[in-house]
Kinemage of the C-alpha trace (Angstrom):
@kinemage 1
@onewidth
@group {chain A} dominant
@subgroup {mainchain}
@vectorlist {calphas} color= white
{ca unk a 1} P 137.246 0.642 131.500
{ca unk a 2} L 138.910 -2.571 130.409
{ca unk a 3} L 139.119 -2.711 126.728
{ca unk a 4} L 138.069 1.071 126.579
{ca unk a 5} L 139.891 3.870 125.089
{ca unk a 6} L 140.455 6.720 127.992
{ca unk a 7} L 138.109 9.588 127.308
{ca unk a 8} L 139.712 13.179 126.093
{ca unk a 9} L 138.037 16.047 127.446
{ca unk a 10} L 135.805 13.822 130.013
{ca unk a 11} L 134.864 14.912 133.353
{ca unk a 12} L 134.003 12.865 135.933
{ca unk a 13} L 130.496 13.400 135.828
{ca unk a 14} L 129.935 12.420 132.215
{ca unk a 15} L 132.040 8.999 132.392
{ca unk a 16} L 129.992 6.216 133.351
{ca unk a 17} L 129.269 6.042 137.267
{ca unk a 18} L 131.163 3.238 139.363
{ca unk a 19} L 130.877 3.296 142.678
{ca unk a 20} L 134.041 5.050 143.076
{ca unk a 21} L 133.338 8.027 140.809
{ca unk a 22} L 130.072 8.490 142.312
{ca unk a 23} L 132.164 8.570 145.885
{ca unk a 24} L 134.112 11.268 144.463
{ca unk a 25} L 131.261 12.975 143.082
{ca unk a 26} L 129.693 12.976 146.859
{ca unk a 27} L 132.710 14.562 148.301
{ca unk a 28} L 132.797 17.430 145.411
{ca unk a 29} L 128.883 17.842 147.109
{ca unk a 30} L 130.631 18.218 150.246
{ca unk a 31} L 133.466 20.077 149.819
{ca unk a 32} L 132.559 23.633 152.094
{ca unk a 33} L 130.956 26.790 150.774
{ca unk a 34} L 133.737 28.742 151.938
{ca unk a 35} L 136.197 27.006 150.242
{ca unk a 36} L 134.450 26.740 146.898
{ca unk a 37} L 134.602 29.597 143.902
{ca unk a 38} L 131.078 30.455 142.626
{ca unk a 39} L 129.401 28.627 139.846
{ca unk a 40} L 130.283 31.193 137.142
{ca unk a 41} L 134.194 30.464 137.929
{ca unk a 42} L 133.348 26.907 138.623
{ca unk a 43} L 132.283 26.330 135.198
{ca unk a 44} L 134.971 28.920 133.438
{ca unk a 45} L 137.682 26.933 134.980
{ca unk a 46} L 136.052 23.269 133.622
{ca unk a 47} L 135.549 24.989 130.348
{ca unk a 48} L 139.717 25.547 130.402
{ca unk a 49} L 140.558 22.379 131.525
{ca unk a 50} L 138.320 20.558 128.626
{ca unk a 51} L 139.922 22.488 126.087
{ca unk a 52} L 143.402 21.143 127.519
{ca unk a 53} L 145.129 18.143 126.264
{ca unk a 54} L 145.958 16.926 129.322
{ca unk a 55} L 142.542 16.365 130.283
{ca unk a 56} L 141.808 12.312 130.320
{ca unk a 57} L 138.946 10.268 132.273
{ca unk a 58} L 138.318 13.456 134.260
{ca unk a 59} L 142.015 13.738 135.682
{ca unk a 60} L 144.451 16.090 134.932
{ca unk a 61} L 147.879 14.275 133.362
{ca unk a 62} L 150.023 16.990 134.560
{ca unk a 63} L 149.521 16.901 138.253
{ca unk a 64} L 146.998 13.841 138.837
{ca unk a 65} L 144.010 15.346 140.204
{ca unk a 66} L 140.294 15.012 139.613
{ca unk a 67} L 139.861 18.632 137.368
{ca unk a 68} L 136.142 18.738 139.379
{ca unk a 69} L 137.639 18.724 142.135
{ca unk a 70} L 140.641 21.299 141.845
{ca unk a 71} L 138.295 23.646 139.620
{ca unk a 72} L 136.381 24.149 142.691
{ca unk a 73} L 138.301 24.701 145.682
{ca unk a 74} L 139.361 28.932 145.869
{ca unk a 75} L 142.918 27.939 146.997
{ca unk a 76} L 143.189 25.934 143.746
{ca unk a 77} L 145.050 26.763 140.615
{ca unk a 78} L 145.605 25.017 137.136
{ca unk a 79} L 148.454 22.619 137.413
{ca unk a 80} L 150.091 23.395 134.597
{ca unk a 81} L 153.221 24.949 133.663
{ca unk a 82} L 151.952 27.794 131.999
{ca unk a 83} L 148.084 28.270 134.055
{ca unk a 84} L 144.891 28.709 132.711
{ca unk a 85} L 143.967 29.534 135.642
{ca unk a 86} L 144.648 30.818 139.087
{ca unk a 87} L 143.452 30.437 143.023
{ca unk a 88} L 140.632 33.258 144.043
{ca unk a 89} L 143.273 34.015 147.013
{ca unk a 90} L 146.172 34.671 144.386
{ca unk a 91} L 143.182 37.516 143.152
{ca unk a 92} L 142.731 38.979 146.612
């Protein structure tokens, strides 16, 4: 990324592939059917986190993480102060 401005609103799977972005990307693959939301909330909770302006290079300024990653896991919830979204077990 050297002499690259950081992409806004970016996941990782639209930034160019390295070999440790496609590592990550592998262990999103991974990552255990029963700990993962379904697609539909999958992709609702992406669509939040690209409209937020802490999205950058597919991380999340306000806590650190890789969005793909914490979008996905049920026990997960938006990092931010105020959420824009919450864990599957916080609707249970």
């Amino acid at each position: 990324m050297e002499g690259r401005k950081p992409c806004l609103k970016c996941l990782l799977a639209e930034l160019d592939y390295d070999e440790y972005t496609q590592s990550l990307l592998d262990y999103i693959k991974k990552v255990p059917a029963d700990r993962r939301v379904s697609e539909e909330v999958y992709q609702s909770r992406l669509a939040q986190c690209r409209s937020c302006e802490k999205l950058i290079n597919g991380m999340c300024a306000e806590c650190g993480c890789y969005v793909e990653l914490r979008a996905l896991k049920s026990a997960s919830d938006c990092a931010a102060p105020v959420k824009r979204w919450t864990s599957q077990t916080d609707l249970q």
